[in-house]
N, C-alpha and C positions, 0 to 999 in steps of 0.2 A: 424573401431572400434578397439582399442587396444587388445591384446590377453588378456587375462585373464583366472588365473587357476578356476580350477571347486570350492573349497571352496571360493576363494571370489567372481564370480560370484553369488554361494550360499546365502555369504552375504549383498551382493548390491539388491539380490533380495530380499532378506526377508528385507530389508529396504528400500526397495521403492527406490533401485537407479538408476536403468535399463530403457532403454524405449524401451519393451517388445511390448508392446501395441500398434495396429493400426487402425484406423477407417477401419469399414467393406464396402467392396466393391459396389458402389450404382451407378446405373446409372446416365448419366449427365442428370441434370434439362434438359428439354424441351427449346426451342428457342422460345423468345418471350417476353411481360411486365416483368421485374423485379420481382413483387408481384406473378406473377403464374411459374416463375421460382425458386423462394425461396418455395413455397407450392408445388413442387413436389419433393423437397428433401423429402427422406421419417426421422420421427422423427420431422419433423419441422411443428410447428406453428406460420401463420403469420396472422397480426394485424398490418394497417397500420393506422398512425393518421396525423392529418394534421401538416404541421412542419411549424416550426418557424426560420428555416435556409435557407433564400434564396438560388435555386440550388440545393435542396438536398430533397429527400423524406424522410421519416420517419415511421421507422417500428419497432413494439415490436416484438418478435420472443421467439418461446421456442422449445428448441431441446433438444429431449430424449435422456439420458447419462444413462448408466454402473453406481450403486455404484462404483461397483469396478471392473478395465479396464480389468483385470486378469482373471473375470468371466463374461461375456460380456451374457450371458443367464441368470444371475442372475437378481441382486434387480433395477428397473431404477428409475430414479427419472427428473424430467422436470426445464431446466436450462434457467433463463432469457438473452436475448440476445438482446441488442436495438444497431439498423443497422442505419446508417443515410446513402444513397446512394445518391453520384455524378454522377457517372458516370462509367461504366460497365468498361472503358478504363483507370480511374483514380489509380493509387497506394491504398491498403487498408490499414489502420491503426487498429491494434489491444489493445484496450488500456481496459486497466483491474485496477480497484481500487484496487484489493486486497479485497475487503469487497463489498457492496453491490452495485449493480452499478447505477450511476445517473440516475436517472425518469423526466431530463430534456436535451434537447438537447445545446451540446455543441460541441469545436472543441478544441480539445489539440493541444497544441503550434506544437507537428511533425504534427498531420492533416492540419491542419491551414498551415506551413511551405509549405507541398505537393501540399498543395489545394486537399486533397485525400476524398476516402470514410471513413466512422470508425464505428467500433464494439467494444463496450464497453460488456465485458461478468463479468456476476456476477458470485463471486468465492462462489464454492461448500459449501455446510452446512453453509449458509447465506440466511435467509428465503427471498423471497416464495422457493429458490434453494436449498431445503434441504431435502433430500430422511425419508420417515417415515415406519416402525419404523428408528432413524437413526444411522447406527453402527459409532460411532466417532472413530473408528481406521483406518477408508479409508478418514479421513479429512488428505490428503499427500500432500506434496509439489509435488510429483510424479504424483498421482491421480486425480490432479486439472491439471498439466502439459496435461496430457493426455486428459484430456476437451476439452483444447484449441486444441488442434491438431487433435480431431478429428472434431470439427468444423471449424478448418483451411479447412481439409482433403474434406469436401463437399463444404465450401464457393469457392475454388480455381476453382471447376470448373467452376463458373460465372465468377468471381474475378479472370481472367488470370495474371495480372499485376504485379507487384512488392508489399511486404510486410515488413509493417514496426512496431513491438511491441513496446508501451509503457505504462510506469506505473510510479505513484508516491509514494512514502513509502512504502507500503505494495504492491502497487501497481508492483514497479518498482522491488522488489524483487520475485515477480510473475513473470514479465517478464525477468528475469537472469534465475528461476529456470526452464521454459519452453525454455528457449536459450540451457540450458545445457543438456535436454532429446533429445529435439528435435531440433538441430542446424539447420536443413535444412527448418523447417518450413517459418523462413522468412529472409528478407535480411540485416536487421541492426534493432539493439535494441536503443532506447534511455531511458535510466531510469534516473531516479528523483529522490533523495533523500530517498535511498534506504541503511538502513544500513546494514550489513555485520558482524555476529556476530559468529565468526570462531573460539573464544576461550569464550564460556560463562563462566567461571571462573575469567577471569582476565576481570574487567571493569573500570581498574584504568583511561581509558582515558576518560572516563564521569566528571570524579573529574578533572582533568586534563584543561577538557574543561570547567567548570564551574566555576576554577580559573583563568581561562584566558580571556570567554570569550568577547568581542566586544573589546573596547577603552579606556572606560568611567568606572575607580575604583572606584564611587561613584555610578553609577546604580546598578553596580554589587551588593554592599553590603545594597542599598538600596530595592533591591528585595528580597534577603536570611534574611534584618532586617524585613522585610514584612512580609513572612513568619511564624519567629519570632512570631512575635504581633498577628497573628492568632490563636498562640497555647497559648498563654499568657492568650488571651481571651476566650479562647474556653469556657466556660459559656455564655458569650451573644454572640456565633457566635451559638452555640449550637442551642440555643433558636429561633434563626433565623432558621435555617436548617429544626429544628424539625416543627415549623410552614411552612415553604415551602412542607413540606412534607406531612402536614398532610391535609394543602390544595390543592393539587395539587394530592392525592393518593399515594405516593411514598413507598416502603414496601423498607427491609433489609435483608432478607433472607439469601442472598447470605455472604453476609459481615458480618451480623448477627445484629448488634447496628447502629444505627445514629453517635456514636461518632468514629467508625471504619470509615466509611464511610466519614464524616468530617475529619480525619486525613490525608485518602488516598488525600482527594481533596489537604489540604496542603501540601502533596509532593509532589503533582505536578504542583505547582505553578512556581516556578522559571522554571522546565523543559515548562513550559507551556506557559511561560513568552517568552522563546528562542525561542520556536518551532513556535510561530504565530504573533508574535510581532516584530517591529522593537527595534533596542538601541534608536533611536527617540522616541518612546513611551514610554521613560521614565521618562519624562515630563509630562508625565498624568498620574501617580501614584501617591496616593493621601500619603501626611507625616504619621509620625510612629502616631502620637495624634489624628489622623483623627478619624472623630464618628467611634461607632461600626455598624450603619448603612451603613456609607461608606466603612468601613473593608470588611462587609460582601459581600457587591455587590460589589467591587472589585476581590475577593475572586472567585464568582462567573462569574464574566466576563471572567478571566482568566483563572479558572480551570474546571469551568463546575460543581455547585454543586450539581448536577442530578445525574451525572456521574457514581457515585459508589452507585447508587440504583438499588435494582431490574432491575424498568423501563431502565435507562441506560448503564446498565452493558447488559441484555439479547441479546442486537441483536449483539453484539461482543463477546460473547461467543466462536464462529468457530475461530477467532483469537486466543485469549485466551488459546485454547486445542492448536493449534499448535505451539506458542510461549514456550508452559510447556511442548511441547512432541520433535518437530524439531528446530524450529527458534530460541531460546535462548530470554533471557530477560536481559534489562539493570538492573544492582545494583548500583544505585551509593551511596556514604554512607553520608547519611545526618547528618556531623557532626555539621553543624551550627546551627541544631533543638534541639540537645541532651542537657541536658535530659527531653526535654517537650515531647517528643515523647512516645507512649506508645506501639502500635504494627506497629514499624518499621518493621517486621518481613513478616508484611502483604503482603508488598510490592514485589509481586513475582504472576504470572499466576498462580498458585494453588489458591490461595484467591481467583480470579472472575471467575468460572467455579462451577459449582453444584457442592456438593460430589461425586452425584451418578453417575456423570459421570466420570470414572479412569482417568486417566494419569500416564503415566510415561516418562521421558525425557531420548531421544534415547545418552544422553552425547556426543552431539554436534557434532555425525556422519554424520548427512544427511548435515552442514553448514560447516565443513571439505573439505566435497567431492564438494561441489559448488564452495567453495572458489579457491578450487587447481585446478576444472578446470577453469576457468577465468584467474588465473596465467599462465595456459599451453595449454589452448587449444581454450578459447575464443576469437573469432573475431566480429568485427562490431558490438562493443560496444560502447556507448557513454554513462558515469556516470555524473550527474550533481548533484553537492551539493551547499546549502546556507553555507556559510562560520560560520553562528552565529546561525546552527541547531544541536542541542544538538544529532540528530539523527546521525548526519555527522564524532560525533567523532570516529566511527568504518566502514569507507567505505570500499569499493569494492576494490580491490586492483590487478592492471595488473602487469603481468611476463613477461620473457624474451618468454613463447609461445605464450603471448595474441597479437594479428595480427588484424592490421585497429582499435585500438582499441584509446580512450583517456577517460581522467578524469577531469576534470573541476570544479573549485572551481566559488561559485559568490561571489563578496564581497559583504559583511553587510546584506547577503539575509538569510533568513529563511527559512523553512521548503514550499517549494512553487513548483508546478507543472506546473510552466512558467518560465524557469532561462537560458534559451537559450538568450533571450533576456538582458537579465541583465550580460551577461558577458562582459568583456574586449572589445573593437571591433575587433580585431585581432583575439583573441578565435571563438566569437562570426561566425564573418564570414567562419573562417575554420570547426567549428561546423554545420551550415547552411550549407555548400558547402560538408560532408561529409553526412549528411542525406537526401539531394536534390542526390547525387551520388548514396549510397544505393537504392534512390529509383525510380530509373532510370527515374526521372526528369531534364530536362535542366536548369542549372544553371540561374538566370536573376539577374542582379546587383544590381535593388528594393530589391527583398528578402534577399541578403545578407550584408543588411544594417538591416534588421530589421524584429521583427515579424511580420506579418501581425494582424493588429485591435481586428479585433474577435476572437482568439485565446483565449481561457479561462482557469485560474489555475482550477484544475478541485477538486485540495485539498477545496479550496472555495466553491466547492458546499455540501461537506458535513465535518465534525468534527469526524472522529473517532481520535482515541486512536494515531494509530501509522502512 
């Protein structure tokens, strides 16, 4: 660890950037079934159910966590954990959404790749994982890092093998900020379309990207003219929304109006458009004259117009605080809405977060110190972007100390948790040949032609925000 004086050690600590923290010392599980080896970890509950992955068992798990790592006698709260186990002798895969974690079984393209075990862990203050009463000032990129490692810290005694993190969006910037507490935890990170927001001030390259992006200058302006025609109308999109709402239960608390709410969904449409869509799918946008019943559920296909209700905004809330306290938020400036727009202003993480619950934003200290070390000290990284993901315009970016590390663009790919597959063949296979290395598996010429079948984007099994 570098020396460091006593004030900024000071500082790093009072900002959650040290990894102080260590799982407490626990005897090794017992020899014998898998399931009565994970039940003598102490803090652990297991729940095994029948799977649907040939090869593999299938287990829900809940291990008792620290609010806060620093006070480890204090407040705990019970953290969801679904295990899909191969084999005791297989490489493990740690793969975290960043948000809540899938309630169905699946194999992310490194699992799938290893042929490994994986543990999908739900990140901290994302319910049922949510300590109550719950202090949101330990919802830390640091505090969730230390989750993972202290259940790295007990799995490893079953789990001897090689360790491999990954994550997509929020996911993958989870597993950077756990690379950079704790580097020794595992042996090669592969992230996914993970942005990198190291100066929240400057977000010129959103605009940037949104004049440039795909091929096709006629999609482009045919989406932002979309847009357009939504605020044009907004009385019969209105009208719609508000009957969606009123049959469906939908409340505005948060946002405060239906017509806040309906605005937020149009700025996120063209963002919305990049992020899950192909430039092919531009072909299935219906003309600017198209009924206001087409506009609508268009509108909604795309943006989600649930989204910014109560019902949709609440279980992203733990996002939310952290994006308005550490992670930073994009601004891009929506000058092609103006002046139909009324609270452009909205558009910022203070709008979907209660009042009552504070924030204040630590001015892009804690996304500073992550950024500079991946320039200086980051190894056995692997970043993967979609070329046409509006997330992409602010990536990761390696230095002259970043070691074993690379960057990987896909063309014409979007916001996607499978893009190993979709790169170059050249990329492709030194990417495959670098996370088969990591994770002390034998190369085989099959696999480095291609993903293996079942391999699943794992952004596809659910819809958040980022």
């Amino acid at each position: 660890m570098r020396r460091v004086s006593q004030g900024v050690l000071a500082l790093l600590l009072a900002a959650g950037l040290t990894g102080t923290a260590a799982p407490a010392v626990q005897a090794a599980p017992a020899a014998g079934d898998i399931a009565d080896r994970l039940k003598a970890i102490p803090g652990m509950k297991v729940e095994e159910k029948p799977s649907t992955l040939p090869g593999h068992r299938w287990f829900w798990l809940t291990y008792r966590q620290p609010v806060d790592h620093r006070r480890p006698k204090g407040q705990w709260f019970e953290q969801r954990v679904m295990l899909q186990h191969r084999s005791e002798d297989r490489p493990m895969v740690l793969y975290t959404s960043g948000y809540h974690t899938p309630t169905t079984m699946f194999r992310s393209e490194p699992t799938a790749l290893v042929d490994g075990n994986q543990i999908s862990l739900e990140y901290r203050y994302f319910t049922p994982s949510r300590p109550e009463p719950a202090d949101w000032t330990k919802d830390t990129i640091w505090q969730a890092a230390t989750d993972e490692h202290r259940l790295i810290g007990v799995l490893k005694r079953i789990y001897k093998g090689r360790w491999i993190s990954t994550g997509a969006s929020k996911g993958g910037m989870t597993a950077v900020y756990h690379k950079r507490f704790y580097p020794r935890d595992v042996d090669g990170s592969v992230v996914y379309v993970a942005p990198n927001d190291h100066d929240n001030d400057d977000d010129r390259r959103y605009d940037r990207f949104f004049a440039t992006v795909g091929t096709d200058d006629t999609c482009r302006a045919h989406i932002k003219n979309l847009a357009r025609e939504f605020l044009k109308r907004r009385p019969a999109m209105l009208e719609r929304f508000k009957a969606d709402a009123a049959e469906n239960g939908w409340t505005f608390s948060i946002l405060r109006t239906p017509d806040r709410a309906f605005e937020n969904s149009v700025m996120d449409f063209e963002w919305g458009f990049w992020q899950y869509r192909l430039q092919s799918d531009c072909a299935t946008l219906p003309p600017l004259d198209a009924s206001d019943d087409v506009l609508y559920r268009t509108l909604d296909e795309v943006s989600g117009v649930s989204f910014y209700t109560d019902q949709g905004l609440e279980p992203y809330i733990p996002y939310y605080y952290q994006a308005g306290t550490q992670l930073g938020w994009p601004t891009p400036q929506f000058t092609h809405l103006r002046p139909l727009l009324r609270y452009e202003s909205s558009y910022q993480p203070r709008t979907y977060v209660p009042r009552d619950i504070p924030m204040k934003f630590d001015g892009g200290r804690a996304m500073r110190d992550i950024d500079r070390w991946v320039r200086e000290h980051g190894s056995r990284l692997m970043f993967l972007y979609g070329e046409n993901d509006p997330w992409g315009s602010e990536p990761f970016r390696l230095g002259r100390g970043s070691k074993d590390s690379a960057v990987y663009e896909a063309p014409g790919q979007n916001h996607s948790g499978k893009l190993i597959e979709k790169l170059p063949a050249e990329q492709r296979a030194k990417a495959i040949a670098d996370l088969l290395r990591w994770a002390g598996v034998q190369q085989r010429a099959q696999v480095l032609s291609t993903t293996p079948a079942d391999a699943t984007d794992p952004l596809r099994l659910q819809r958040p925000p980022l």
